[in-house]
Structures are given as structure tokens and as C-alpha cells.
PDB file of N, CA, C and O in Angstrom:
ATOM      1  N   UNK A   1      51.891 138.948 -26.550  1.00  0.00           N
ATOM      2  CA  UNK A   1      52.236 140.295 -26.153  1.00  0.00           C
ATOM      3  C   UNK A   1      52.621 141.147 -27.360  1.00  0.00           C
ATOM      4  O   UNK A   1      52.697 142.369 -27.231  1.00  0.00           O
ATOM      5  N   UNK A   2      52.818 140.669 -28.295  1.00  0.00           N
ATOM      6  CA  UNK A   2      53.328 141.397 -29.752  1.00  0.00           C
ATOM      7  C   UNK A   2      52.565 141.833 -30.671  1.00  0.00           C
ATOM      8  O   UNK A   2      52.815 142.603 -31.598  1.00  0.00           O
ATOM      9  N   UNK A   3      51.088 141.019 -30.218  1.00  0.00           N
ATOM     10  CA  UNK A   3      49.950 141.734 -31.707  1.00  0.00           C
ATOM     11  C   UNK A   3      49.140 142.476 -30.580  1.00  0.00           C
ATOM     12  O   UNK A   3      49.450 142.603 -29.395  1.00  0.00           O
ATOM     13  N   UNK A   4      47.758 143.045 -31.399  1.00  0.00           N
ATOM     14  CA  UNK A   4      46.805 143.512 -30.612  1.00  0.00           C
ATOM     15  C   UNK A   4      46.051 142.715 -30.565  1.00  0.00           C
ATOM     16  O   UNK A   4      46.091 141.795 -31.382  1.00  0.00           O
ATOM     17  N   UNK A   5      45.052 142.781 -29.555  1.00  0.00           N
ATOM     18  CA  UNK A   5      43.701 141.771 -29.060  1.00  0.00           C
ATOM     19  C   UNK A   5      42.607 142.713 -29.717  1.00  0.00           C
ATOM     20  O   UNK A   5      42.692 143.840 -30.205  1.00  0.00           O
ATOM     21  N   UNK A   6      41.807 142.047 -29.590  1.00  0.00           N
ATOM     22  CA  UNK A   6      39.881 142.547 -30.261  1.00  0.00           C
ATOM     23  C   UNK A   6      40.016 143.822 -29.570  1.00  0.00           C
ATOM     24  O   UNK A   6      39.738 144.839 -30.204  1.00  0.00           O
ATOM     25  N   UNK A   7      40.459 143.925 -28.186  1.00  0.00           N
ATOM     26  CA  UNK A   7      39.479 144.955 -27.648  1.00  0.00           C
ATOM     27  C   UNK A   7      40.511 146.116 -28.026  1.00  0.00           C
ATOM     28  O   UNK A   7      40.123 147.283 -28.074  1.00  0.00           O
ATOM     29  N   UNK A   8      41.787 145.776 -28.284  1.00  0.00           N
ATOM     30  CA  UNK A   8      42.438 147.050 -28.844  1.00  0.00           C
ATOM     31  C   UNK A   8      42.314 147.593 -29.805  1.00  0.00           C
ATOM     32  O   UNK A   8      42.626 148.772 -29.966  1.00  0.00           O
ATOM     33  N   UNK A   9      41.837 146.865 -30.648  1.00  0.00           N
ATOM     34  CA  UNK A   9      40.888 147.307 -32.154  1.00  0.00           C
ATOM     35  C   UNK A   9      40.183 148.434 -32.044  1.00  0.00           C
ATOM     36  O   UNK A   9      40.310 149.594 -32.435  1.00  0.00           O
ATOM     37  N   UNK A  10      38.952 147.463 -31.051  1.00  0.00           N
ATOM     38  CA  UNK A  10      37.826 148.379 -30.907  1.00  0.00           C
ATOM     39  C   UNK A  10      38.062 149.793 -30.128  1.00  0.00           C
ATOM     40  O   UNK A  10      37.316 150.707 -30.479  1.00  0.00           O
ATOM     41  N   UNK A  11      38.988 150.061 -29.141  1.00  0.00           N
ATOM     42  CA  UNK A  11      39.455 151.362 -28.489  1.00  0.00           C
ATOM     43  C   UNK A  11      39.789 151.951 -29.718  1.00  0.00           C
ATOM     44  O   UNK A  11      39.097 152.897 -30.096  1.00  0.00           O
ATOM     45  N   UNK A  12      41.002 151.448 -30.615  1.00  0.00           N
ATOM     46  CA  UNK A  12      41.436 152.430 -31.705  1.00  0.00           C
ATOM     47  C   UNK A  12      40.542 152.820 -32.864  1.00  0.00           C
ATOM     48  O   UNK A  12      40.604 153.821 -33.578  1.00  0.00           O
ATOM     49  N   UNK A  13      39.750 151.868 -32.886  1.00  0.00           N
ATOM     50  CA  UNK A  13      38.732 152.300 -34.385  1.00  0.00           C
ATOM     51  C   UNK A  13      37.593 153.389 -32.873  1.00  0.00           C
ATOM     52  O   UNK A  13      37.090 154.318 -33.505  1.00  0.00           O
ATOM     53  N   UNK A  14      37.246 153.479 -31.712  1.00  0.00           N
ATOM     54  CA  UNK A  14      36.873 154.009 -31.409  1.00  0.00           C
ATOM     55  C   UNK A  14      37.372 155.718 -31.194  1.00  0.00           C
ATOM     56  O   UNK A  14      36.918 156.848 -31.373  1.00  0.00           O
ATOM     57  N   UNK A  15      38.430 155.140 -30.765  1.00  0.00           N
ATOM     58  CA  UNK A  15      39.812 157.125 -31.028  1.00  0.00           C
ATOM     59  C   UNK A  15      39.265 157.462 -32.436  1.00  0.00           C
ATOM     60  O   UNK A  15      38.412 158.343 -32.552  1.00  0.00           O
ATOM     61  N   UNK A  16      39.754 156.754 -33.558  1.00  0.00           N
ATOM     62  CA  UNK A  16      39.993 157.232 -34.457  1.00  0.00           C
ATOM     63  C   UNK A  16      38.251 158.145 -35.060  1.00  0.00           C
ATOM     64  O   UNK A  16      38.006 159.290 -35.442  1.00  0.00           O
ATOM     65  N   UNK A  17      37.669 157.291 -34.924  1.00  0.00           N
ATOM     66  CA  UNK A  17      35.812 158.032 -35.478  1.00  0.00           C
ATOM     67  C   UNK A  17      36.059 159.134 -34.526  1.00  0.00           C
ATOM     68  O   UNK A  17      36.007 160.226 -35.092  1.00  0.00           O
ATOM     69  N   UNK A  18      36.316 159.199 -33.241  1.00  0.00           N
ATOM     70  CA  UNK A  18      36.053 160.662 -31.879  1.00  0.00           C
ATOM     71  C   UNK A  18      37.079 161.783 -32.862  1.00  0.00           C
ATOM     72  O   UNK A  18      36.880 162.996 -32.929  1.00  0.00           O
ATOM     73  N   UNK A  19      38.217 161.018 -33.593  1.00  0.00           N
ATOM     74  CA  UNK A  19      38.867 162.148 -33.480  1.00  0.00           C
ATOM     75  C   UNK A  19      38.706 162.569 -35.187  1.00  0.00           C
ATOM     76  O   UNK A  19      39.056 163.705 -35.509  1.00  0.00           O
ATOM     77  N   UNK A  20      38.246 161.757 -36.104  1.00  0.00           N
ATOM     78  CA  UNK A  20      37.826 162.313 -37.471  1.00  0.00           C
ATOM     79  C   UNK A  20      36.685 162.595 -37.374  1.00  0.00           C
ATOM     80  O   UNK A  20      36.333 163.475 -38.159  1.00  0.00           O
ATOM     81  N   UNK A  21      35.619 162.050 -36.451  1.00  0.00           N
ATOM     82  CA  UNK A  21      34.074 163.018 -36.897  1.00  0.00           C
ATOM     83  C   UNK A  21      33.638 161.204 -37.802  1.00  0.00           C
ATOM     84  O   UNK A  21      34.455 160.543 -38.443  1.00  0.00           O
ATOM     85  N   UNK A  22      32.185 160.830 -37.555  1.00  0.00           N
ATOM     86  CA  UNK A  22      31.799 160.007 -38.053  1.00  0.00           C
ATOM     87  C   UNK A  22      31.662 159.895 -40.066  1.00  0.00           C
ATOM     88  O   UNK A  22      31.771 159.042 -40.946  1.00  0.00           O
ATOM     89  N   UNK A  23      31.241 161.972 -39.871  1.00  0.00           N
ATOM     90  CA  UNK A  23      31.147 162.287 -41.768  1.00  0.00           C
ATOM     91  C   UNK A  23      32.638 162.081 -42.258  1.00  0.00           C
ATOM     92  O   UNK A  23      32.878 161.801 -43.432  1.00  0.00           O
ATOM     93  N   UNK A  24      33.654 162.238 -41.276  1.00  0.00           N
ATOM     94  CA  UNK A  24      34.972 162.827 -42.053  1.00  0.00           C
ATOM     95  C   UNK A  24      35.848 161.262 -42.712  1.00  0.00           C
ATOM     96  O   UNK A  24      36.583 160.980 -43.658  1.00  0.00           O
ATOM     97  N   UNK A  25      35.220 160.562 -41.544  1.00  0.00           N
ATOM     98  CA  UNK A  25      36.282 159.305 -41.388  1.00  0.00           C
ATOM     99  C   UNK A  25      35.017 158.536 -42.799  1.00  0.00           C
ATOM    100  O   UNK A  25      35.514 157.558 -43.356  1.00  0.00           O
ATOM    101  N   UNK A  26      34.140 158.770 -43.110  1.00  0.00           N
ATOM    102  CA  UNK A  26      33.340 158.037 -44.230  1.00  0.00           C
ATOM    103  C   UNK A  26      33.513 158.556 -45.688  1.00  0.00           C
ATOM    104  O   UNK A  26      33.398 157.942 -46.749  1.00  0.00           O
ATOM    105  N   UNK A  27      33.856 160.007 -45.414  1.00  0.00           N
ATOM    106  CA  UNK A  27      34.567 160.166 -46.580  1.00  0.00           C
ATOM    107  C   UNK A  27      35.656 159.908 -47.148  1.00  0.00           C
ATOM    108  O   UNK A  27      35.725 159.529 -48.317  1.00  0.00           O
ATOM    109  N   UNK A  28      37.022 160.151 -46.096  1.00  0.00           N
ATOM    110  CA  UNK A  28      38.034 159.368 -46.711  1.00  0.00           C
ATOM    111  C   UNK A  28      38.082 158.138 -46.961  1.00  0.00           C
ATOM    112  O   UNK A  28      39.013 157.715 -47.646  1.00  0.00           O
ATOM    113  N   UNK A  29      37.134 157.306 -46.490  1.00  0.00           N
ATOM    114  CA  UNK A  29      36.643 155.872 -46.671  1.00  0.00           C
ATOM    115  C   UNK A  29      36.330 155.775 -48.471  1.00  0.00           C
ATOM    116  O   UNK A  29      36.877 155.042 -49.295  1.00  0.00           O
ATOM    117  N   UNK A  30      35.546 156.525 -48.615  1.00  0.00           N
ATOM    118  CA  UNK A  30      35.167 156.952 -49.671  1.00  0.00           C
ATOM    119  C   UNK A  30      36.172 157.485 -51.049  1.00  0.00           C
ATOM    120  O   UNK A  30      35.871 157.355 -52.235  1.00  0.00           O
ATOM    121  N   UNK A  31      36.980 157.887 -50.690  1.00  0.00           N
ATOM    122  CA  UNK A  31      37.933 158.755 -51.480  1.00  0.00           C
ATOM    123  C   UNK A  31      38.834 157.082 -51.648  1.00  0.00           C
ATOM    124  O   UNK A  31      38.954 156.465 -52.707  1.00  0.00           O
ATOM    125  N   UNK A  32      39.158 156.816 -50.821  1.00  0.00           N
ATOM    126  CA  UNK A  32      40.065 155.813 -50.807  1.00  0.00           C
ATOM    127  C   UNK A  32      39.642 154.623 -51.776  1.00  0.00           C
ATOM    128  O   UNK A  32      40.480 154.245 -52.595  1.00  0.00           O
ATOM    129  N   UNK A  33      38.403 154.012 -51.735  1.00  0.00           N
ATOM    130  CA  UNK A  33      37.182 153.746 -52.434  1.00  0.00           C
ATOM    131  C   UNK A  33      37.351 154.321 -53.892  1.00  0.00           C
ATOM    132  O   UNK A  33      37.409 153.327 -54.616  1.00  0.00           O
ATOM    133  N   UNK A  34      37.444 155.324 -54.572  1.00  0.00           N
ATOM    134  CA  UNK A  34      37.594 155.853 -55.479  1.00  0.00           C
ATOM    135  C   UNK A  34      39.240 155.451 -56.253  1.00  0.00           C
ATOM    136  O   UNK A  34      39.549 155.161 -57.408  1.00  0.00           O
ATOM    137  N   UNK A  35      39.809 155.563 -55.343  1.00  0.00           N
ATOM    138  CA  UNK A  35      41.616 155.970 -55.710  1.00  0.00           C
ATOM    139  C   UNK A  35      41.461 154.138 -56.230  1.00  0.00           C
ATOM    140  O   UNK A  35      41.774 153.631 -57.307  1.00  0.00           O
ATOM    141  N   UNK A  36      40.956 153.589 -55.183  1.00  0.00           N
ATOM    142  CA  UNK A  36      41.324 151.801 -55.736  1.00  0.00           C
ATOM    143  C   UNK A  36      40.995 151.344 -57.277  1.00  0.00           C
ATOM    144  O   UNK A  36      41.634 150.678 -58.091  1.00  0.00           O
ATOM    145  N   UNK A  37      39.116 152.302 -57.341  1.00  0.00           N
ATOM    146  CA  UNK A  37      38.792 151.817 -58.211  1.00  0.00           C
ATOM    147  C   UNK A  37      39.473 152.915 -59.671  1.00  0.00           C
ATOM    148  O   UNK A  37      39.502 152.096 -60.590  1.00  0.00           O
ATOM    149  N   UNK A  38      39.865 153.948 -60.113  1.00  0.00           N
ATOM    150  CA  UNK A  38      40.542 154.474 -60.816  1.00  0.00           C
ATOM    151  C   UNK A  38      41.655 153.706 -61.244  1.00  0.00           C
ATOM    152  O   UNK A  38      41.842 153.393 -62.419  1.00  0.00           O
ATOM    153  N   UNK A  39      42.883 153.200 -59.673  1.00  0.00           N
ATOM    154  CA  UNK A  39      43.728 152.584 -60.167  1.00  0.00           C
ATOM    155  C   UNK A  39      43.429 151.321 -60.994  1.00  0.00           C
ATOM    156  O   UNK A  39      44.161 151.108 -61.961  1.00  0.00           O
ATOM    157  N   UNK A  40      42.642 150.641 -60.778  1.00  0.00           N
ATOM    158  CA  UNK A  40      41.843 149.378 -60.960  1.00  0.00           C
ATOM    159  C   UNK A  40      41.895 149.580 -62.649  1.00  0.00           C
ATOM    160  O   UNK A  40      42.389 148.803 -63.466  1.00  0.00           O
ATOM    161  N   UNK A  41      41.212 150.899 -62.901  1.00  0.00           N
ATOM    162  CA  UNK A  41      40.702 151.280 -64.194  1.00  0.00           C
ATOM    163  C   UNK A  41      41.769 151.484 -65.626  1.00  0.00           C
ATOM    164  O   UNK A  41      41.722 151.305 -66.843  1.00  0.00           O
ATOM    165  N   UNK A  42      42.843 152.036 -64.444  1.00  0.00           N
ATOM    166  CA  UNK A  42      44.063 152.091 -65.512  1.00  0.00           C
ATOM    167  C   UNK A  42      44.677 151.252 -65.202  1.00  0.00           C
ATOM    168  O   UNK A  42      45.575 151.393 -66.032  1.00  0.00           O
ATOM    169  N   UNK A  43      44.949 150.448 -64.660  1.00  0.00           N
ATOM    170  CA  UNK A  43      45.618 149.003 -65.136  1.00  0.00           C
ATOM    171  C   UNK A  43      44.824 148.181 -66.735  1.00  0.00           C
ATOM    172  O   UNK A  43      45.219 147.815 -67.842  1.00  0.00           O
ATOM    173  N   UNK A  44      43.657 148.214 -66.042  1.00  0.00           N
ATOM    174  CA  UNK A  44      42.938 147.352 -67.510  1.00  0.00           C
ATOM    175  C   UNK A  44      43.336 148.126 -68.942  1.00  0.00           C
ATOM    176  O   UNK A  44      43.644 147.771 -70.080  1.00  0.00           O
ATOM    177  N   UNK A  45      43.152 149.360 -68.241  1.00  0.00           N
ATOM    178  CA  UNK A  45      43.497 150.124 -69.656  1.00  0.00           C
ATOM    179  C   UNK A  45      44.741 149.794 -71.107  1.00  0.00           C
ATOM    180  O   UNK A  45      44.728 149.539 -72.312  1.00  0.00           O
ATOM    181  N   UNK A  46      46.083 150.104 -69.528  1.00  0.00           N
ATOM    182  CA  UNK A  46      47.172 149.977 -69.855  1.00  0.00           C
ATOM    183  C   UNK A  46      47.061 148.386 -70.420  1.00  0.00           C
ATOM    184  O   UNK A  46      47.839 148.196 -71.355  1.00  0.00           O
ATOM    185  N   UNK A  47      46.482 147.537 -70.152  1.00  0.00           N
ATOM    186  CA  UNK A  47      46.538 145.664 -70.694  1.00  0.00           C
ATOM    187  C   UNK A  47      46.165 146.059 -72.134  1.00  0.00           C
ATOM    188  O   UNK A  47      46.954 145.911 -73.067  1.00  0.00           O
ATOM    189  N   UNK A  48      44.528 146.731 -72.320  1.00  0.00           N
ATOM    190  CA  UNK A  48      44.059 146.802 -73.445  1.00  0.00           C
ATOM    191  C   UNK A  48      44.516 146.982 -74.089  1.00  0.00           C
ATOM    192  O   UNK A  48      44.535 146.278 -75.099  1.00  0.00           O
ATOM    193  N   UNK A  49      45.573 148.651 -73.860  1.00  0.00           N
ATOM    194  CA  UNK A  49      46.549 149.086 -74.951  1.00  0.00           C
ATOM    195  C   UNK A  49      47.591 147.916 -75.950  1.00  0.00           C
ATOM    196  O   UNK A  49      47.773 147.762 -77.158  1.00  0.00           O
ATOM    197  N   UNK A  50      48.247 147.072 -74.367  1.00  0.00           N
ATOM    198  CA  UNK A  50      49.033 146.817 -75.174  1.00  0.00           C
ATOM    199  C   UNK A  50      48.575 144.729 -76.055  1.00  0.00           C
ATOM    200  O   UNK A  50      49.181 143.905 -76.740  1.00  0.00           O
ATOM    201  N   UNK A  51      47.281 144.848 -75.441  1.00  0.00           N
ATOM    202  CA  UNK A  51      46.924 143.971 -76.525  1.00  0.00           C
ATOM    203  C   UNK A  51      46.739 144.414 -77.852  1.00  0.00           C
ATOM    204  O   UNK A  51      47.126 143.865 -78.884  1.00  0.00           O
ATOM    205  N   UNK A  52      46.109 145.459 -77.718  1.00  0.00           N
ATOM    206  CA  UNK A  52      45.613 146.061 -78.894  1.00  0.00           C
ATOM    207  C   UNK A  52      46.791 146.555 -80.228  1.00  0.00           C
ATOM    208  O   UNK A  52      46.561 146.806 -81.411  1.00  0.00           O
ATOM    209  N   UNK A  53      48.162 146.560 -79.410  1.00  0.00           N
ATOM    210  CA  UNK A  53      49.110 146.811 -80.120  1.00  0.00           C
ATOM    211  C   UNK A  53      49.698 145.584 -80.546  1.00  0.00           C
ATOM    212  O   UNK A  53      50.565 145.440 -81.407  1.00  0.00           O
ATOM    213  N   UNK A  54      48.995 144.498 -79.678  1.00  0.00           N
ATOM    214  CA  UNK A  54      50.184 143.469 -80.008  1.00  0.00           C
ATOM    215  C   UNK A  54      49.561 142.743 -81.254  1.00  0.00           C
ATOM    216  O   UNK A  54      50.211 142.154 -82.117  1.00  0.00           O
ATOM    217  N   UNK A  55      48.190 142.881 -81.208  1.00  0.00           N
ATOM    218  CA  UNK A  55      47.194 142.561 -82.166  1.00  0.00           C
ATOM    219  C   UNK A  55      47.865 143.183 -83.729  1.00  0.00           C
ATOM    220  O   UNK A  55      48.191 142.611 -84.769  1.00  0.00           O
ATOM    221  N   UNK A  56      47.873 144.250 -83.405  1.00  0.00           N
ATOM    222  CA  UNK A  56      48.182 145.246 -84.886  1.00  0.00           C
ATOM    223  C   UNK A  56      49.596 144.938 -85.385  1.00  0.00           C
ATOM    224  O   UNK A  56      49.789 145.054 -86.596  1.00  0.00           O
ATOM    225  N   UNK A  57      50.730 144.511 -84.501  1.00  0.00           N
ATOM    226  CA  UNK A  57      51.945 144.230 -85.066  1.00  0.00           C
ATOM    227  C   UNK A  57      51.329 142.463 -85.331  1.00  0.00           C
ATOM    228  O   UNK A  57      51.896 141.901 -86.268  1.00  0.00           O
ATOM    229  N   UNK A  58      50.451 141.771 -84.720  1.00  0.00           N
ATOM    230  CA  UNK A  58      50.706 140.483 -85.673  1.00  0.00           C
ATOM    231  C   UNK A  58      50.041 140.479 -87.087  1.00  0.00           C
ATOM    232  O   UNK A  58      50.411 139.802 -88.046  1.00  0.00           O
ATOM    233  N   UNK A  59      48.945 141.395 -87.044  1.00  0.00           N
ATOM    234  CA  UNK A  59      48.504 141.222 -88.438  1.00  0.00           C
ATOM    235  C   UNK A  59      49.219 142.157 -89.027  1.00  0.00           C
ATOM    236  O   UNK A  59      49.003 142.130 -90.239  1.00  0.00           O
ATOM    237  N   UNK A  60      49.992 142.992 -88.716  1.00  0.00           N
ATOM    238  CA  UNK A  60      50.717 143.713 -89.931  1.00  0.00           C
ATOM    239  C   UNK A  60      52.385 142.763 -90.760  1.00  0.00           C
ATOM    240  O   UNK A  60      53.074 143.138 -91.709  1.00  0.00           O
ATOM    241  N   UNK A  61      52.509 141.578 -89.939  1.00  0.00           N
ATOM    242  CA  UNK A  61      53.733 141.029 -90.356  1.00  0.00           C
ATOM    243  C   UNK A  61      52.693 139.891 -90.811  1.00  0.00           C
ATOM    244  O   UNK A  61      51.653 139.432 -90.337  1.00  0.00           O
ATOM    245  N   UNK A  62      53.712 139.583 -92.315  1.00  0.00           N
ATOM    246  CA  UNK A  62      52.938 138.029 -92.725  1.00  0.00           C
ATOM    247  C   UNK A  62      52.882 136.797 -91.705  1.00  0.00           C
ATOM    248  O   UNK A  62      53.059 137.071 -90.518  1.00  0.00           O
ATOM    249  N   UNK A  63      52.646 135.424 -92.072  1.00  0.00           N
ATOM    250  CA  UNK A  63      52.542 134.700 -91.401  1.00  0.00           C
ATOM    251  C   UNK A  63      54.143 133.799 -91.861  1.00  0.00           C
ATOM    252  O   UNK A  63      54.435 133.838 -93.056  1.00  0.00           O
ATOM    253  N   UNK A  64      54.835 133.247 -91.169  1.00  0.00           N
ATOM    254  CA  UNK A  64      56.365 132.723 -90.474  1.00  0.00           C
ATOM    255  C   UNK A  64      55.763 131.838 -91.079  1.00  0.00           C
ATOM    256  O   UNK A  64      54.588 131.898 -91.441  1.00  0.00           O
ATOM    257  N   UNK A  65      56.574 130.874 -91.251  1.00  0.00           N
ATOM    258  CA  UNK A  65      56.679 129.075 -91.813  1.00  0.00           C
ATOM    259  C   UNK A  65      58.127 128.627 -90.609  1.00  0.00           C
ATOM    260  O   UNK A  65      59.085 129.207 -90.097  1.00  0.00           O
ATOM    261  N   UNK A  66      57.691 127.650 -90.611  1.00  0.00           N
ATOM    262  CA  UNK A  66      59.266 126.729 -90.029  1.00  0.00           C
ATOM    263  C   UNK A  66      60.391 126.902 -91.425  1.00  0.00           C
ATOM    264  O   UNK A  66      60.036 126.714 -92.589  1.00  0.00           O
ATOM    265  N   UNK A  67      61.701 127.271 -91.030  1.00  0.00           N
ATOM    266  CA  UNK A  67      62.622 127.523 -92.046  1.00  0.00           C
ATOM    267  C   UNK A  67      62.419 125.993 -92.506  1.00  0.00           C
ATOM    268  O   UNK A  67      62.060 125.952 -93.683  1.00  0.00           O
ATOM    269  N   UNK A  68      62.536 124.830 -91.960  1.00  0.00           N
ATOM    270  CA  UNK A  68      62.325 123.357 -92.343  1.00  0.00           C
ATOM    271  C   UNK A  68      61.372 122.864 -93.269  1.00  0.00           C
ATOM    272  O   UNK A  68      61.479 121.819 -93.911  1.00  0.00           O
ATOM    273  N   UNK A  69      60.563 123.562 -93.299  1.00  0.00           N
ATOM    274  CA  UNK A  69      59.320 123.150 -94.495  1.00  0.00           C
ATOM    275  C   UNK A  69      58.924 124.123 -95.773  1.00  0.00           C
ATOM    276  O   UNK A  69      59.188 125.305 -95.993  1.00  0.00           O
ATOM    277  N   UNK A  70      58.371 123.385 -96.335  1.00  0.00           N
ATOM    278  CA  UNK A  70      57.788 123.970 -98.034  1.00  0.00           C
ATOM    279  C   UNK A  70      56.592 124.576 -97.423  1.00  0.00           C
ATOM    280  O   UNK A  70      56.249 124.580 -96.241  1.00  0.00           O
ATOM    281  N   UNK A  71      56.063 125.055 -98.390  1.00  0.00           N
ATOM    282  CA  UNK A  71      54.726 125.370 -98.347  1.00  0.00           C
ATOM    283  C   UNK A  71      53.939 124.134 -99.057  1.00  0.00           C
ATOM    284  O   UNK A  71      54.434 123.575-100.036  1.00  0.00           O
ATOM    285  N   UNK A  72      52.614 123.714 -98.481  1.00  0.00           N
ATOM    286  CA  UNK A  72      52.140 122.619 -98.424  1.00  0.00           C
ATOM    287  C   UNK A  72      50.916 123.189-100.241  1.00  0.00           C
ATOM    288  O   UNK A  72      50.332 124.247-100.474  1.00  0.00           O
ATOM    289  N   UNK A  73      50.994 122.248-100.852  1.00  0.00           N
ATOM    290  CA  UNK A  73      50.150 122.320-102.050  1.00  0.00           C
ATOM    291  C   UNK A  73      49.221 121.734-101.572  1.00  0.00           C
ATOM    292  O   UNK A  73      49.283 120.725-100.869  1.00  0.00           O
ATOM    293  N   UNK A  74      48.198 122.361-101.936  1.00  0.00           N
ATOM    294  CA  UNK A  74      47.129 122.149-101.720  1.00  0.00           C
ATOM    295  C   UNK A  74      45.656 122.339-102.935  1.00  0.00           C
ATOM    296  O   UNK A  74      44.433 122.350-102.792  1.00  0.00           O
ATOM    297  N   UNK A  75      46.583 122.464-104.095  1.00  0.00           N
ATOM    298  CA  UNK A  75      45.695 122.443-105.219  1.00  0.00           C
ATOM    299  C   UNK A  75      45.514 120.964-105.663  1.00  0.00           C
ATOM    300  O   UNK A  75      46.423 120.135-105.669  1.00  0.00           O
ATOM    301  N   UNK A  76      43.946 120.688-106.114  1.00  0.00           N
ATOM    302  CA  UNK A  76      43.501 119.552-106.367  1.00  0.00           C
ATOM    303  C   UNK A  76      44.272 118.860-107.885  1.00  0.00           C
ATOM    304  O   UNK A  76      44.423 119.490-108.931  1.00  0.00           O
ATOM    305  N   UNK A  77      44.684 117.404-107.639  1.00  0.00           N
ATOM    306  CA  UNK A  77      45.439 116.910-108.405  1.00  0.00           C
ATOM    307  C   UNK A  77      44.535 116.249-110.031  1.00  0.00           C
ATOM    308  O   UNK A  77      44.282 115.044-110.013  1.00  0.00           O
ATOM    309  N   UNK A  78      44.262 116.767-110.855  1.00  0.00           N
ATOM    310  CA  UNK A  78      43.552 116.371-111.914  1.00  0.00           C
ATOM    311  C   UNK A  78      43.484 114.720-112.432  1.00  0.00           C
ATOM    312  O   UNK A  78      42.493 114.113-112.838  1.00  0.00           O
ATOM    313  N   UNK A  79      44.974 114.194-112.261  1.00  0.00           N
ATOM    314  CA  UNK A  79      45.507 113.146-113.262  1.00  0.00           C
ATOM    315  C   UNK A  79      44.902 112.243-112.077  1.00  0.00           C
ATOM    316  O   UNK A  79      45.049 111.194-112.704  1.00  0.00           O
ATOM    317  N   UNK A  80      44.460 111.908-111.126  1.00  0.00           N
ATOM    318  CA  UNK A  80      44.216 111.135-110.336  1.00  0.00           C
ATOM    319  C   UNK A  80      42.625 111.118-110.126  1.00  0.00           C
ATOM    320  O   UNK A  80      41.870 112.088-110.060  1.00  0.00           O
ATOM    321  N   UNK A  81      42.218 109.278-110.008  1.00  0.00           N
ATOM    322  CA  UNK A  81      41.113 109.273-110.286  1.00  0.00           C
ATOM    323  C   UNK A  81      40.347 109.350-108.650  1.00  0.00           C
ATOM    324  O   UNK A  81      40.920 108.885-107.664  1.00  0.00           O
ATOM    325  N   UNK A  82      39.181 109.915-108.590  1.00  0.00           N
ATOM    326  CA  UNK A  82      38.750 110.045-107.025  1.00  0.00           C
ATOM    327  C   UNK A  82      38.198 108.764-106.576  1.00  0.00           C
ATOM    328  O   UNK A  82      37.457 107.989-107.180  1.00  0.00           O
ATOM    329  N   UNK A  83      38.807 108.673-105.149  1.00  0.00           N
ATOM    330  CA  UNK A  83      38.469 106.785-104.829  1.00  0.00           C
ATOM    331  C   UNK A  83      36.659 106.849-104.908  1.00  0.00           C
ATOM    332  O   UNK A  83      36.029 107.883-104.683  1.00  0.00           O
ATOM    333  N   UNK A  84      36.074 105.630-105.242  1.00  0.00           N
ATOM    334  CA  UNK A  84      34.670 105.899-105.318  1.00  0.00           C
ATOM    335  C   UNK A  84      34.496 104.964-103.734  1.00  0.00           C
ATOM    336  O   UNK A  84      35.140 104.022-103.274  1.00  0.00           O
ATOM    337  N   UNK A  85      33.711 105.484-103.392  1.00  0.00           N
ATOM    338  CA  UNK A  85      32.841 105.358-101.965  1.00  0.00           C
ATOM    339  C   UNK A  85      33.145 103.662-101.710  1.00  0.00           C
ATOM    340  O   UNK A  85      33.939 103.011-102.390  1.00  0.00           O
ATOM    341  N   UNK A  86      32.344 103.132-100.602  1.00  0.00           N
ATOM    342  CA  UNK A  86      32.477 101.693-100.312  1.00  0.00           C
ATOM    343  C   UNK A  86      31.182 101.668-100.727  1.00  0.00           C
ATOM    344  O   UNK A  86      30.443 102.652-100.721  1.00  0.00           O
ATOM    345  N   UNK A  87      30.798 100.266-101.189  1.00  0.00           N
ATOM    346  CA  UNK A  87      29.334 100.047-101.163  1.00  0.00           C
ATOM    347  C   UNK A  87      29.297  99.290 -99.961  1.00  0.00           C
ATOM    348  O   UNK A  87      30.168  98.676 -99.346  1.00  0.00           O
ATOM    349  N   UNK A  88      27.986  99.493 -99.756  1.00  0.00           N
ATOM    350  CA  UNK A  88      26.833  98.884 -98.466  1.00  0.00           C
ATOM    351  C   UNK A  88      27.742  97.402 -97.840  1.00  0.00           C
ATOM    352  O   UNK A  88      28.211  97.091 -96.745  1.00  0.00           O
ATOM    353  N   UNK A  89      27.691  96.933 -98.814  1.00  0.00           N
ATOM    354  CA  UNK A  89      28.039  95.570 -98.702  1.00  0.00           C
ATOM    355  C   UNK A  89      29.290  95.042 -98.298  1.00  0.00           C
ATOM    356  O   UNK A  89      29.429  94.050 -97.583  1.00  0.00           O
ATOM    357  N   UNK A  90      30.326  95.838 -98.846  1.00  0.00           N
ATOM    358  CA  UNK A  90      31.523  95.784 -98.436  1.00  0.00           C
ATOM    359  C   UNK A  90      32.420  96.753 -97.461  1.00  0.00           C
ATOM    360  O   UNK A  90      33.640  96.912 -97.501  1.00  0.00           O
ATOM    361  N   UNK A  91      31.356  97.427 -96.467  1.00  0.00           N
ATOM    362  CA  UNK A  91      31.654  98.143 -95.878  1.00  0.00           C
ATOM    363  C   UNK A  91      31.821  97.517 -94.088  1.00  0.00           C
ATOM    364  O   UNK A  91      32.488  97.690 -93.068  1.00  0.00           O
ATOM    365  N   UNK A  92      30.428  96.527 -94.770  1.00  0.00           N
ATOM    366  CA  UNK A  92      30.224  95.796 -93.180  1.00  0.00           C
ATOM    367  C   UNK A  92      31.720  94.837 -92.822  1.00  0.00           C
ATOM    368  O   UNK A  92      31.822  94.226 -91.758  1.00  0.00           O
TER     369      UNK A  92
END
């Protein structure tokens, strides 16, 4: 007794076309249609923006280290001899 049934649907979507006109009720269909997709449009927008900002503040600050660590050397060590390969034989 608390919701509507099918056929009360169909009476009210039937009122409602008698009393907007079949053109009138397809346009605000339409308009409404529009308003979703606009809003739709500026949401993405507003994301883009603020990727686009968040982008520009990370490359404008250097890159952080852990206060805990050095910076890792990574220049090649001269005094050290380079291991030479395995041969064939002693690989198996």
C-alpha cells in the first residue's frame, strides 16, 4: 500500500505528456540531458586542473631523500679490477 504499482506509473507518465504536450515534455528531457552532460564536463575539468597543478608543484620542488640516508655513489670505481665472465665450462 506504500509504493506505486505499474499501472500508476503508466496513468502518471500518461497526465504528465496530456499536460506538457508530447514536444514540451521532450524538450525538457532534453535540456535536462544537457545540464547532466555540462555538469559531467566541469567536474573533469575541475580534476584536470588540479592534476595539472599538482604536476607543476612536483616538478618545481627537488626530489626529497629519506633524512636516514646518503646519497648513493654511483660513480664507477677505477682501483677495482672487473670480475671477468665464467667460462663455458665452469658455468655448467
Amino acid at each position: 500500500m506504500g509504493s506505486f504499482s505499474l499501472i500508476h506509473w503508466i496513468i502518471l507518465g500518461l497526465f504528465l505528456l496530456l499536460l506538457f504536450g508530447g514536444n514540451r515534455f521532450s524538450n525538457m528531457m532534453k535540456d535536462v540531458a544537457k545540464g547532466m552532460k555540462s555538469f559531467k564536463e566541469g567536474m573533469s575539468d575541475e580534476e584536470e586542473d588540479k592534476r595539472k597543478r599538482y604536476d607543476e608543484q612536483r616538478r618545481a620542488e627537488p626530489p626529497r631523500l629519506p633524512r636516514d640516508q646518503d646519497p648513493i655513489d654511483v660513480t664507477p670505481q677505477r682501483d677495482e679490477p672487473a670480475a671477468a665472465p665464467p667460462r663455458d665450462d665452469e658455468a655448467r
